[in-house]
SERO-4910 file (N, C-alpha, C, O; in steps of 0.05 Angstrom, whole numbers):
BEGIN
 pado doro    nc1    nc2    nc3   cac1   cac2   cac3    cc1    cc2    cc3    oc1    oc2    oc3
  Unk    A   -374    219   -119   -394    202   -131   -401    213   -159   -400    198   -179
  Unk    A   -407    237   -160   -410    251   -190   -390    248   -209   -395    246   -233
  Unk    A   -371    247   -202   -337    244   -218   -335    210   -225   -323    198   -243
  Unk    A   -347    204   -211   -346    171   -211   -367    165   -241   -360    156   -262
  Unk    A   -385    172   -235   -407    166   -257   -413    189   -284   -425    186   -305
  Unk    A   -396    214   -272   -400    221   -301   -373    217   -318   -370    224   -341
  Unk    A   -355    206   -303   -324    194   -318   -345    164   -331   -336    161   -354
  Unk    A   -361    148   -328   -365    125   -337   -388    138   -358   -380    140   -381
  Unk    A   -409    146   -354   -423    173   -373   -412    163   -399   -419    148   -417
  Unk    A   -389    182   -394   -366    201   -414   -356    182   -429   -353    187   -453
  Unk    A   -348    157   -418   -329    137   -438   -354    120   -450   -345    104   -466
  Unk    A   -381    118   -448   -395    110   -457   -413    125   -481   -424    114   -500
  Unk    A   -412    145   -477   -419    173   -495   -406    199   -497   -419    218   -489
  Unk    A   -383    203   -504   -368    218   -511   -384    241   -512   -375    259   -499
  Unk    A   -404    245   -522   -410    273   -525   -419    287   -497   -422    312   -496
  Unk    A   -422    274   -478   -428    284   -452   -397    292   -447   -399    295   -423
  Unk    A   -385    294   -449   -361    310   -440   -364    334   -443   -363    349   -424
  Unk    A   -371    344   -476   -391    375   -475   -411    386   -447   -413    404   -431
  Unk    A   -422    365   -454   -443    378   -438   -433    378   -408   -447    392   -393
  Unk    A   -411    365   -393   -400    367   -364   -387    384   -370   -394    400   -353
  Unk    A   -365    400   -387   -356    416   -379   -369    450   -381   -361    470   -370
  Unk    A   -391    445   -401   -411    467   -394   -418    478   -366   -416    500   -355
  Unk    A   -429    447   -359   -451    450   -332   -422    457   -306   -428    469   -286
  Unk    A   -401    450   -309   -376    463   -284   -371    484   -288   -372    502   -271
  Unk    A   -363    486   -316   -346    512   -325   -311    498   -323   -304    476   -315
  Unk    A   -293    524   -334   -279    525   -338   -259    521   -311   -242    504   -306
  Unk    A   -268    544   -298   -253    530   -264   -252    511   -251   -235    498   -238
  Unk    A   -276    510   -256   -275    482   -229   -272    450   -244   -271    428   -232
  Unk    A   -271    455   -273   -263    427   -278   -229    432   -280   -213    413   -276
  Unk    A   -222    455   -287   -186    458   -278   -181    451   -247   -163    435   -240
  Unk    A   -196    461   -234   -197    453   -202   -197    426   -197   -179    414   -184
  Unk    A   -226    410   -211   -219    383   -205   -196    364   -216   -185    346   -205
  Unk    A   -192    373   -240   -165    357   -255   -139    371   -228   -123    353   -223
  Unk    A   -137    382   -222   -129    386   -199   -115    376   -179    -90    376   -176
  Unk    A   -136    363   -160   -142    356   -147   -148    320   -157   -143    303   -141
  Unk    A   -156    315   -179   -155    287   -177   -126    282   -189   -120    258   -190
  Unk    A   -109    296   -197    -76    285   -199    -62    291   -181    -40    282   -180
  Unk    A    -71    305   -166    -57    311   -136    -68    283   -120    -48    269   -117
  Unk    A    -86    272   -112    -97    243   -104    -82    222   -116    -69    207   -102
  Unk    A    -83    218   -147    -69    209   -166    -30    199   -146    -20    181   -133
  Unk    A    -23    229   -160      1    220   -140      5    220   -116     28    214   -113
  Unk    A     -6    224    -95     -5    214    -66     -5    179    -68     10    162    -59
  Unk    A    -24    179    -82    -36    143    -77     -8    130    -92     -3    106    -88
  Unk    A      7    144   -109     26    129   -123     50    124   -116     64    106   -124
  Unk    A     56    150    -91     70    149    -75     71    143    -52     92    144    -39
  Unk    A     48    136    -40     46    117    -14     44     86    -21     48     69     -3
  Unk    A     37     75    -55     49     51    -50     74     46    -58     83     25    -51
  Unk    A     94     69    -76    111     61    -76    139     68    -48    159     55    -41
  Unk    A    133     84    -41    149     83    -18    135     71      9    147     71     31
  Unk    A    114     64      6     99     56     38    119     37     45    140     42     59
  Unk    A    112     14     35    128     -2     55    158     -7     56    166    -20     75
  Unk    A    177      3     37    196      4     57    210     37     66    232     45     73
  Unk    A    191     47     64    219     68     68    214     71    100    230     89    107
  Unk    A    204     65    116    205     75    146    233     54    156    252     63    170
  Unk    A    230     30    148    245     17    156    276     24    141    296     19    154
  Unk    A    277     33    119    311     39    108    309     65    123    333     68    129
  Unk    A    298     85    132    304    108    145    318    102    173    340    112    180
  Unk    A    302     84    191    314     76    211    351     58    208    371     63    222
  Unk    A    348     40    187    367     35    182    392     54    180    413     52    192
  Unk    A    385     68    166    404     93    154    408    119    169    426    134    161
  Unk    A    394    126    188    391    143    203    424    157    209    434    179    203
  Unk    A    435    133    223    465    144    229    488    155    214    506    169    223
  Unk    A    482    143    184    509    161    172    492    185    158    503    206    152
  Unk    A    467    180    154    452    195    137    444    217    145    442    234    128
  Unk    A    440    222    168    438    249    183    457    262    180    459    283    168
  Unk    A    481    242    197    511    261    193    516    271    161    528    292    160
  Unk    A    511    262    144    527    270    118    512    276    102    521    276     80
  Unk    A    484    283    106    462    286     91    448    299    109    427    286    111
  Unk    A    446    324    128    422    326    139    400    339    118    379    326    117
  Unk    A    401    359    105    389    369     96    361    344     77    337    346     77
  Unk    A    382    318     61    364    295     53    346    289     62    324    287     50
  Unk    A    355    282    100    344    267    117    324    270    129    309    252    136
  Unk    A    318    305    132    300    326    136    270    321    120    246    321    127
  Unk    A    287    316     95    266    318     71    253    292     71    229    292     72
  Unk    A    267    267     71    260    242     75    244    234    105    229    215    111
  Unk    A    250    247    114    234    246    144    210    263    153    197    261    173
  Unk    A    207    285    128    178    300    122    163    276    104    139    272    104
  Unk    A    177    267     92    158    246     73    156    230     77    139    218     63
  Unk    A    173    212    103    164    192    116    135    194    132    118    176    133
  Unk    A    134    218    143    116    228    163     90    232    149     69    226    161
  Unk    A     89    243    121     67    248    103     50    225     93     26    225     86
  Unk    A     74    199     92     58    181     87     40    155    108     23    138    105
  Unk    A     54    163    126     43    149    149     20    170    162      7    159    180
  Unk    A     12    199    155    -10    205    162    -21    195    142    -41    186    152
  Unk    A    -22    189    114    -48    174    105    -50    158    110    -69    156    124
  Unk    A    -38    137    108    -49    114    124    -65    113    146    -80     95    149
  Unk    A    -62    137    166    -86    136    182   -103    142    178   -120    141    196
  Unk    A   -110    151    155   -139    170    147   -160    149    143   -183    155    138
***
């Protein structure tokens, strides 16, 4: 909520950017830039692979394992990663 309104703040009066990164400090606004591009790309990569990749994994499963396991491993951790957000 704070990030929400002092990002709107900020583009409305520039000079409060001073004054937010006073009042965090140096860490924790490295911390939050962080953490909101880590969100950033999750969200960019659950819409760009959400909807199809469960279904081309199943498709592909059979030669792709055999001749790719190591890929498939990887593709099937990130299949799995993105279908736990979706439940969140």
């Amino acid at each position: 909520m704070f990030t929400r309104l002092a990002l709107k703040a900020a583009r409305k009066n520039p000079a409060l950017l001073w004054w937010i990164w006073q009042m965090a400090g140096n860490k924790d606004l490295l911390r939050w830039l962080g953490a909101y591009w880590e969100f950033t790309f999750d969200a960019l990569k659950n819409w760009f692979f959400g909807g199809w990749l469960s279904n081309w994994l199943k498709q592909s499963q059979p030669w792709l394992e055999k001749q790719y396991p190591a890929l498939w491993l990887r593709l099937l951790s990130l299949q799995s990663g993105l279908s736990l957000l979706r439940k969140m």
